[in-house]
C-alpha positions in Angstrom: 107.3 115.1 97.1 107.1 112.2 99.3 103.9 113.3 100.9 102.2 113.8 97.4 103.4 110.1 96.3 102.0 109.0 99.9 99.0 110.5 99.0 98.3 109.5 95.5 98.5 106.1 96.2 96.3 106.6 99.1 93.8 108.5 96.8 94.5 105.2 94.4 93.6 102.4 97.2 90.2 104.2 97.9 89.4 104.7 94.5 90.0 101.1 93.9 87.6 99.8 96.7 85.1 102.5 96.3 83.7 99.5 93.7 83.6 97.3 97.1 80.1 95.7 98.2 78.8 98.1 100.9 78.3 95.8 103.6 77.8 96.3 107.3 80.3 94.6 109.8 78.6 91.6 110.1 79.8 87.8 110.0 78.8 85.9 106.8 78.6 82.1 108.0 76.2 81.0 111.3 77.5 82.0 114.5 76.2 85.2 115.5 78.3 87.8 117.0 77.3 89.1 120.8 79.9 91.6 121.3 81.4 93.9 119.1 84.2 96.4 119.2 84.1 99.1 116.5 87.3 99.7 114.8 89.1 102.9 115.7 89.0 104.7 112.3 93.1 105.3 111.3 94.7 109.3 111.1 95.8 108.9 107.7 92.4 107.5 106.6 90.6 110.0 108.4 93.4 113.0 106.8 92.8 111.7 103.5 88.3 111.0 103.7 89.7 106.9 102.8 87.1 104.4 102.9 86.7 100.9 101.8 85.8 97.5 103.1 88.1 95.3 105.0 87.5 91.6 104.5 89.1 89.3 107.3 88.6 85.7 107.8 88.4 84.8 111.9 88.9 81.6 113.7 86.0 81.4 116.4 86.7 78.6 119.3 84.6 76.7 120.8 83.7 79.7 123.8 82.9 82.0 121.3 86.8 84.2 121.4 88.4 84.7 118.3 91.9 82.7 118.1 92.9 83.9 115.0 92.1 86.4 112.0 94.0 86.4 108.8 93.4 89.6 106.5 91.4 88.4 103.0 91.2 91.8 101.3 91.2 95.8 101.8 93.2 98.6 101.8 96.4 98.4 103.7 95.7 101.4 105.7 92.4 99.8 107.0 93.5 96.2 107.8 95.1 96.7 110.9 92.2 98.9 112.8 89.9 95.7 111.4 92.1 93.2 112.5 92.5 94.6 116.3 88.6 95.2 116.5 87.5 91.7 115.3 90.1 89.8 117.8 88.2 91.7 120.6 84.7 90.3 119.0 82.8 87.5 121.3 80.7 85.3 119.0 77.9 83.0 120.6 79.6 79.4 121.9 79.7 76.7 119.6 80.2 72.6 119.3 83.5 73.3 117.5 85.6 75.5 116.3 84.6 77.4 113.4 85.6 80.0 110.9 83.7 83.4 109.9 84.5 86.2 107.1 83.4 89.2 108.4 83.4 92.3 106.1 84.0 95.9 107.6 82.9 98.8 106.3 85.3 102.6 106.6 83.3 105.4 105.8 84.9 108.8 106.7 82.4 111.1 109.2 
């Protein structure tokens, strides 16, 4: 019983953000990203075909490191494998620091 509740709501999260933009991982504002780690795609996503976009909001210092990311949107299964990815991102050094929302894109293979 527990595993079918698990799974409905699940089944519910993906359908909800199967409306989402499809949008590559790419940062919205100006500073352009020069290393990028690919999120590891979650076991329960992957058991139940889950996809959906992640959008996180990262703090970029000056060196180009991310010092922060705060999670804006997405399904909780998702958020975590986004969140780990993005703070091992390098983004081109700036004057300042400066704040990006990157969206991520799950699509089961």
């Amino acid at each position: 019983m527990r595993k079918v509740v698990v799974s409905m709501t699940v089944l519910c999260l993906a359908a909800s953000l199967a409306c989402a933009q499809n949008a590559s991982a790419e940062a919205d504002a100006g500073r352009k990203v020069i290393s990028r780690i690919a999120p590891a795609y979650p076991e329960l996503a992957k058991r139940v075909r889950l996809q959906g976009v992640v959008k996180v909001e990262a703090v970029i210092r000056p060196n180009g490191a991310v010092k922060s990311t705060r999670v804006l949107g997405g399904s909780p299964v998702l958020v975590n494998a986004a969140t780990d990815a993005i703070s091992k991102w390098k983004f081109e050094p700036g004057p300042s620091e400066t704040t990006e929302v990157i969206e991520l894109t799950f699509i089961p293979q």
